[in-house]
DOMI-623998 format. One line per 4 residues: number of its first residue (from 1); their letters; for each residue y, z, x of C-alpha. Coordinates in pm, whole numbers, plus 50000, padded with zeros to 5 digits. Layout:
<nodes>
NUM = A = Y,Z,X  ...
</nodes>
This chain:
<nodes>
1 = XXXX = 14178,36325,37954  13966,35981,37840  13776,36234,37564  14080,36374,37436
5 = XXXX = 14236,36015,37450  13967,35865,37207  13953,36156,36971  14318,36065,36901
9 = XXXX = 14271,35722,36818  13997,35855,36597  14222,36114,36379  14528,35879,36443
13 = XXXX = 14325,35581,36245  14165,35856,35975  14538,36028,35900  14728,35714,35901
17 = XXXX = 14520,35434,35846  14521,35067,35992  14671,35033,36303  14810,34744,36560
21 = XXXX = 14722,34746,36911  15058,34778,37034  15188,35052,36807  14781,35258,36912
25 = XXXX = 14877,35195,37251  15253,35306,37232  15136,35608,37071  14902,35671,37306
29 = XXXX = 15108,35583,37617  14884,35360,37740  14873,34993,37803  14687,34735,37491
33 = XXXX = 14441,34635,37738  14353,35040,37798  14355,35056,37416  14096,34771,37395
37 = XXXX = 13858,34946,37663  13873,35273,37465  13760,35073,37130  13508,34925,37306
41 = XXXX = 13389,35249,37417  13414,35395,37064  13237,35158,36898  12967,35196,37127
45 = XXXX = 12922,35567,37051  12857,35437,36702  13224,35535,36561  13300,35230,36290
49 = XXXX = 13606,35060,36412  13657,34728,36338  13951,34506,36373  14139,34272,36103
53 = XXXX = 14354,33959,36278  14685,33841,36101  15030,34032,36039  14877,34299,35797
57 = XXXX = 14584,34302,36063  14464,34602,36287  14212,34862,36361  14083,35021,36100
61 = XXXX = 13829,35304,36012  13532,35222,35768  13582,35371,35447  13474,35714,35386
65 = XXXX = 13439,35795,35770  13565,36124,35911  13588,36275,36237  13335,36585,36291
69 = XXXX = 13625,36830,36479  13469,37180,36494  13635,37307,36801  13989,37334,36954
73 = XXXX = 14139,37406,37330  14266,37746,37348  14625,37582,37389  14581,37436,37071
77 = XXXX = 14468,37717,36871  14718,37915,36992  14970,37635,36897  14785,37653,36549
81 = XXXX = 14853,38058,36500  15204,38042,36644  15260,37790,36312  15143,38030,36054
85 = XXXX = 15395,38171,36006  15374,38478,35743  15711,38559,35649  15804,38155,35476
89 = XXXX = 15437,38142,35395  15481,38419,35177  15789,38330,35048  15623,38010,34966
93 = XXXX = 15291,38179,34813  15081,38041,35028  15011,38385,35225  14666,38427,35093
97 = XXXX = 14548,38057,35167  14747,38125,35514  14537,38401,35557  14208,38190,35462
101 = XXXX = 14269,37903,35692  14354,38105,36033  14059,38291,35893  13787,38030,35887
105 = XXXX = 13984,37853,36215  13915,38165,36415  13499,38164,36316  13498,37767,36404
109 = XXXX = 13651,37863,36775  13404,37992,37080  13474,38345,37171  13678,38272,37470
113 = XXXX = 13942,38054,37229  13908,38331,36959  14034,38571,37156  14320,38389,37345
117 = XXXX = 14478,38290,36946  14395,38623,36812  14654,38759,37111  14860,38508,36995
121 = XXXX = 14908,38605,36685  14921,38983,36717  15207,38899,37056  15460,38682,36831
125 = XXXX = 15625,38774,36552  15926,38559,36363  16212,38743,36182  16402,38467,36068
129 = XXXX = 16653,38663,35887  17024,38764,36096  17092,39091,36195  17278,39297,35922
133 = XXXX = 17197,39077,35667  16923,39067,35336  16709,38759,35290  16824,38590,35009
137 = XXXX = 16695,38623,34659  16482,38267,34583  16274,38373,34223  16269,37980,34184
141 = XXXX = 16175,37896,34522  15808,37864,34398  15837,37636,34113  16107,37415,34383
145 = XXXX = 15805,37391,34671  15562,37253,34382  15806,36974,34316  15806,36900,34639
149 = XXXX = 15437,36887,34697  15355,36734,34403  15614,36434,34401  15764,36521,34057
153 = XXXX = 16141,36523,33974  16313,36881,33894  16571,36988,33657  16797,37273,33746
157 = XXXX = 17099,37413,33676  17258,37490,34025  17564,37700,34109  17802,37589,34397
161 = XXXX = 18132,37722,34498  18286,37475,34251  18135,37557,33948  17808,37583,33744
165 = XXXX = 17617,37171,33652  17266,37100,33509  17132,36834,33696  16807,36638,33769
169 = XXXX = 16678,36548,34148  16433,36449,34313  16269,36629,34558  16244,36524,34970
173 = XXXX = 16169,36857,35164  16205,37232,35213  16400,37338,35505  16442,37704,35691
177 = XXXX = 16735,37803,35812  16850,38119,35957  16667,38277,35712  16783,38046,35412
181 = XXXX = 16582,37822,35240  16738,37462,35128  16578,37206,34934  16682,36809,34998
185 = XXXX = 16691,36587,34723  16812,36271,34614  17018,36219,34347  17151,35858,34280
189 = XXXX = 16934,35716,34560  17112,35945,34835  17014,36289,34994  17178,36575,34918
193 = XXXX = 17135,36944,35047  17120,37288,34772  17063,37626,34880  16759,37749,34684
197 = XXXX = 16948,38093,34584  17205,37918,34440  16910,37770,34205  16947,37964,33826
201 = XXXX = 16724,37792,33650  16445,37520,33728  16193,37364,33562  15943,37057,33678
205 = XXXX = 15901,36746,33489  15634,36503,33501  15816,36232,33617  15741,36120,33949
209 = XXXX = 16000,36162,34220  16119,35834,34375  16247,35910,34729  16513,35713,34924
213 = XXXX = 16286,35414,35134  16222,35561,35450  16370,35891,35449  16305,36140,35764
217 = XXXX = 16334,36518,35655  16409,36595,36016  16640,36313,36110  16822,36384,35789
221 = XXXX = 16876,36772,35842  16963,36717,36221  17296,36463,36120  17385,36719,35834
225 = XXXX = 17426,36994,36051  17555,36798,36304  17833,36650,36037  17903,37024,35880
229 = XXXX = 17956,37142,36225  18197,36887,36350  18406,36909,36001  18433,37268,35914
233 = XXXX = 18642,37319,36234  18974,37172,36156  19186,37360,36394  19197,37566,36727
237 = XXXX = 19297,37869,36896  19460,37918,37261  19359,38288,37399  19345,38500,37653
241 = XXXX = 19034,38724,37701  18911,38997,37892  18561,39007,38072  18491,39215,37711
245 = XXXX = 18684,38954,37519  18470,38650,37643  18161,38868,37532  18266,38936,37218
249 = XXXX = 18350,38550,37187  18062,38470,37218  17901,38651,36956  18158,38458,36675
253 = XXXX = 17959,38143,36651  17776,37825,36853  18104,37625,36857  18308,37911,37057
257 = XXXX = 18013,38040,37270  17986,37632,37416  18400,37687,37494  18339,37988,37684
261 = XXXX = 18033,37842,37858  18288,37583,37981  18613,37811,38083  18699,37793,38405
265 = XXXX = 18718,38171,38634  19021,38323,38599  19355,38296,38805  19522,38541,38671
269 = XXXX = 19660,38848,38812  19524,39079,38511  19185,38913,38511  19237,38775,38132
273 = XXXX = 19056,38361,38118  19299,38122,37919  19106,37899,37706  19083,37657,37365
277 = XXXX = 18845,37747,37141  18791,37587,36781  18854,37792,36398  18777,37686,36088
281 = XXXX = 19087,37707,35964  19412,37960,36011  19355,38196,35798  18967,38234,35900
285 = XXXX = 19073,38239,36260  19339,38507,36179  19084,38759,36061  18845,38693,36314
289 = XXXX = 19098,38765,36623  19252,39050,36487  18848,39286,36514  18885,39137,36857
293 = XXXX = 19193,39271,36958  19301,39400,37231  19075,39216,37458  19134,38893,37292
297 = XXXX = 19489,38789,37307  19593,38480,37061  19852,38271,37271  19910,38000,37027
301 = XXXX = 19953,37779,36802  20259,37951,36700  20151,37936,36280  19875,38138,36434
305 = XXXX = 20026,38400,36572  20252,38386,36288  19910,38466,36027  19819,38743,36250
309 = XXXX = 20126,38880,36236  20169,38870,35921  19856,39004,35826  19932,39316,36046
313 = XXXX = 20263,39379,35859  19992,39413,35561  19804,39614,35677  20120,39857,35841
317 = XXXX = 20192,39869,35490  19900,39970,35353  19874,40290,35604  20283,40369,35630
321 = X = 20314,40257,35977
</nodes>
């Protein structure tokens, strides 16, 4: 535990440079004066850590020194496989060097290790793409991720549901999703989300990109979804469902399976569970309960019923009911 402990502090002060005490420690989940015994130890093993006072103060690494890691647990190399993933590698172009790294990873791991992230990889296997559905088309997706890595602004002309703009951006992150890829930039100094296949044309400039101070990819894409999700339902429907009906339910989206996690058993004499669930909007809602009729009944509101019926007087009509 100690060994792994002061390897950290190692890579910790290598990949991000001077640190305090307190924030080594914190890190670490240890106490300062823990911390202090562990440098001690370090530097006595000959590793060059020495230690600045004042507010820009810390630990620090000497210049030019790196950590000699040759070897991994077998946790951790299976951790490492389960991350290379092929599928957005590829889509990235970085399947060959993908291929090169887990390559040279497996002949710096002891046979036991080897083995136990070779089953790893050849056990787990990500489709990130939904059922019944094609991966989008992303022929700029490329020329977006090297914007991205390189810190340089990009010019596109992007097509949303509105219409068609040419716009500069600059770059913050790639993000997966369901099988779609988004890239985050900033325009104006604020973060803004485009979905890469809506990308027609792009082209990188050589202007650097300046991001929004201290902007978190992950913190970012967790309170968009979180925002889209609580404003693109803006109304409800009551029901009754079948056993079949709540199974089906489930299947429409996260928002409705979480209401049927939380309806209470049924009552009722024919075995049907009232409950509230959320729609995006009437006329989404109306198509959606009609495929799951009969064992989904629609008991209100009464301008729901109202589109359903109406859209099954259209249809009557179209077949000479």
């Amino acid at each position: 535990m100690r060994a792994s402990r002061l390897l950290s502090i190692q890579m910790m002060l290598e990949t991000q440079g001077p640190m305090s005490a307190a924030a080594l420690a914190e890190a670490l989940e240890i106490s300062v004066r823990t911390l202090h015994r562990d440098i001690d130890q370090l530097s006595s093993a000959g590793v060059p850590i020495y230690a600045e006072r004042g507010r820009t103060g810390g630990f620090h690494l000497l210049d030019g020194w790196n950590t000699r890691l040759t070897g991994l647990t077998p946790s951790e190399a299976q951790v490492v496989f389960l991350s290379g993933l092929a599928g957005p590698a590829a889509d990235l172009g970085l399947d060959k060097p993908l291929q090169g790294a887990q390559l040279k990873l497996l002949t710096s791991l002891p046979e036991s290790s080897r083995t136990e992230a070779q089953k790893m990889q050849s056990r787990f296997h990500l489709d990130p793409v939904d059922w019944y559905r094609e991966a989008d088309a992303v022929p700029y997706l490329a020329i977006v991720a090297q914007t991205v890595w390189t810190d340089r602004q990009l010019s596109m002309c992007y097509e949303s549901w509105r219409d068609k703009v040419e716009r500069v951006v600059h770059p913050l992150g790639l993000v997966l999703k369901a099988g779609t890829w988004y890239l985050v930039a900033a325009t104006d100094g604020k973060p803004h989300t485009y979905r890469i296949s809506n990308v027609k044309h792009a082209t990188m400039l050589e202007q650097k990109a300046r991001p929004p101070e201290r902007f978190d990819l992950a913190r970012y894409w967790a309170q968009s979804v979180a925002r889209f999700e609580s404003e693109i339902y803006t109304d409800y429907a009551d029901v009754l469902a079948t056993p079949v009906g709540l199974k089906n339910l489930r299947y429409l989206n996260a928002a409705v399976a979480g209401a049927v996690a939380q309806a209470r058993p049924s009552r009722r004499r024919d075995g049907r569970v009232a409950l509230r669930i959320p729609v995006e909007s009437l006329e989404h809602g109306a198509g959606q309960f009609l495929r799951l009729a009969p064992e989904v009944e629609v008991t209100g509101p009464a301008r729901l019923r109202k589109a359903i019926v109406s859209r099954l007087r259209q249809i009557s009509a179209f077949y000479d009911c």
